[in-house]
C-alpha positions as CSV (number, residue, x, y, z in Angstrom):
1,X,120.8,71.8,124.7
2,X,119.9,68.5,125.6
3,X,119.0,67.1,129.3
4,X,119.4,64.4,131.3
5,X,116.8,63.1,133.7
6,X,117.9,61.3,137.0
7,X,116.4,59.4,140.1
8,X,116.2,60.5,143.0
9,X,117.5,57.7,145.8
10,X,116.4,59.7,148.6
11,X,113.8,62.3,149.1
12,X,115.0,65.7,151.0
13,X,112.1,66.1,153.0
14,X,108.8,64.5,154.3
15,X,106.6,67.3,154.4
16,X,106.1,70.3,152.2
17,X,104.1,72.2,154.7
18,X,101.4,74.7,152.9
19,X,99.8,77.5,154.6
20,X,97.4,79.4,152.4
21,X,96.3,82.2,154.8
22,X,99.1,82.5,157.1
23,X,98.6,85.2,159.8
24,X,99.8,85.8,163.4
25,X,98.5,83.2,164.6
26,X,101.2,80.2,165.2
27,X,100.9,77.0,163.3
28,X,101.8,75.0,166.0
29,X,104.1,71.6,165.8
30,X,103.2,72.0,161.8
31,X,104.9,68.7,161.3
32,X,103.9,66.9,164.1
33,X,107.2,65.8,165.1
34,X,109.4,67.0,168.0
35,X,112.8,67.2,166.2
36,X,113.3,67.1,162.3
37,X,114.8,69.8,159.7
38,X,113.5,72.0,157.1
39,X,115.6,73.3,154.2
40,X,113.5,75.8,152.6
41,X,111.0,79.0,153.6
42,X,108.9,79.9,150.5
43,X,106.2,82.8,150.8
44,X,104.0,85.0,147.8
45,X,103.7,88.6,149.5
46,X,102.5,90.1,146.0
47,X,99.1,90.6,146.9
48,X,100.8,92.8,150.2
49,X,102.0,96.5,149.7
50,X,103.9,96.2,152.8
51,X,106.5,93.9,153.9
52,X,106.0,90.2,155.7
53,X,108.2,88.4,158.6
54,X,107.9,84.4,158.0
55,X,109.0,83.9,161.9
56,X,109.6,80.2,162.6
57,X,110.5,78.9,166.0
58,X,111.9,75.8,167.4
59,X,108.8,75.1,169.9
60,X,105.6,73.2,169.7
61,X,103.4,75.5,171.3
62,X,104.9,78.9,170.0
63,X,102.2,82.2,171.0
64,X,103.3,85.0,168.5
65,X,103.3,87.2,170.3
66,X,105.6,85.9,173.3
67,X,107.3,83.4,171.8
68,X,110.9,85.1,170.5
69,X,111.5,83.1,166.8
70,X,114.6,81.5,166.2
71,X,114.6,82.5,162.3
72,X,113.0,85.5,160.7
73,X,112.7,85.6,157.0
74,X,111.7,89.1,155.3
75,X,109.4,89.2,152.5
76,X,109.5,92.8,150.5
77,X,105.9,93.8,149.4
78,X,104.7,92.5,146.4
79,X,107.2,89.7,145.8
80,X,107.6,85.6,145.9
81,X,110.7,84.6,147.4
82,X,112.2,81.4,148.6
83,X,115.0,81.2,151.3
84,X,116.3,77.8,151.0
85,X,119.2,76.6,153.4
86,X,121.3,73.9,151.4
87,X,122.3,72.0,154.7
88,X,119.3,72.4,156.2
89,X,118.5,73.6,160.1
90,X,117.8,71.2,162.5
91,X,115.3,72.1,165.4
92,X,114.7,70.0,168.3
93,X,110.9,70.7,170.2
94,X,108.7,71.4,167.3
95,X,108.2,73.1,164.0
96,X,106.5,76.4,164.4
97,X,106.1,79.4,162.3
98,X,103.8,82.2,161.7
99,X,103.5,85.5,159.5
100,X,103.3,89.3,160.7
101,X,104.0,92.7,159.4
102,X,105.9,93.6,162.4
103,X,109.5,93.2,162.2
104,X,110.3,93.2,166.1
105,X,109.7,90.1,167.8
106,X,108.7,91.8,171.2
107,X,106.0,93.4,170.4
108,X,102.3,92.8,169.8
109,X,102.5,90.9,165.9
110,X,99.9,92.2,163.2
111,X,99.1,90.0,160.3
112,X,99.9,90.8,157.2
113,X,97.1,93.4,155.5
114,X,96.4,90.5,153.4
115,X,97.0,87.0,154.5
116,X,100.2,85.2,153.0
117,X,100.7,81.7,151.2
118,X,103.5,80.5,153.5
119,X,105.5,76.8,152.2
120,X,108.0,75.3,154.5
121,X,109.6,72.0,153.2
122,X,110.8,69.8,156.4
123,X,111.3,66.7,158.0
């Protein structure tokens, strides 16, 4: 089967945000912008017997453990998944996300046993 190679005219995103030891600690304003959108939440749990909760709030100064997220995206133990949102999600004071293996939001978050490669493409 043959394929065909095209250009792209516009990129999706500017920033492909990487996180290689994302914990409960917030990544604060990760792109540095106030208002933007990302289109895709990418995280490899297989070193993790337990689940992880990618939480991601619209704030630029987001403290895990007070701050409710906007989006939670579950990560079964021992598995790579991508959610990837084909519109994309706007937010509007800041980019900020952080991984825990507590599902609630209102409680006391615990990172993950071991920590998690988190990738978050935005603008």
């Amino acid at each position: 089967m043959a394929i065909t190679q095209g250009s792209v005219a516009d990129a999706l995103a500017s920033f492909l945000l990487t996180d290689t030891e994302a914990n409960s600690t917030a990544e604060d304003n990760a792109t540095g912008n106030s208002s933007g959108t990302f289109y895709c939440v990418y995280a490899n749990n297989t070193s993790n017997k337990v689940a992880t909760f990618v939480k991601v709030a619209d704030n630029s100064n987001a403290t895990s453990n007070q701050t409710v997220p906007d989006y939670v995206f579950y990560y079964p133990a021992g598995k790579v998944i991508s959610y990837t949102v084909a519109g994309g999600t706007a937010y509007s004071a800041g980019l900020s996300f952080w991984a825990t293996s507590t599902a609630a939001s209102a409680a006391t978050q615990v990172d993950p046993a071991v920590k998690t490669t988190v990738r978050i493409l935005a603008t």
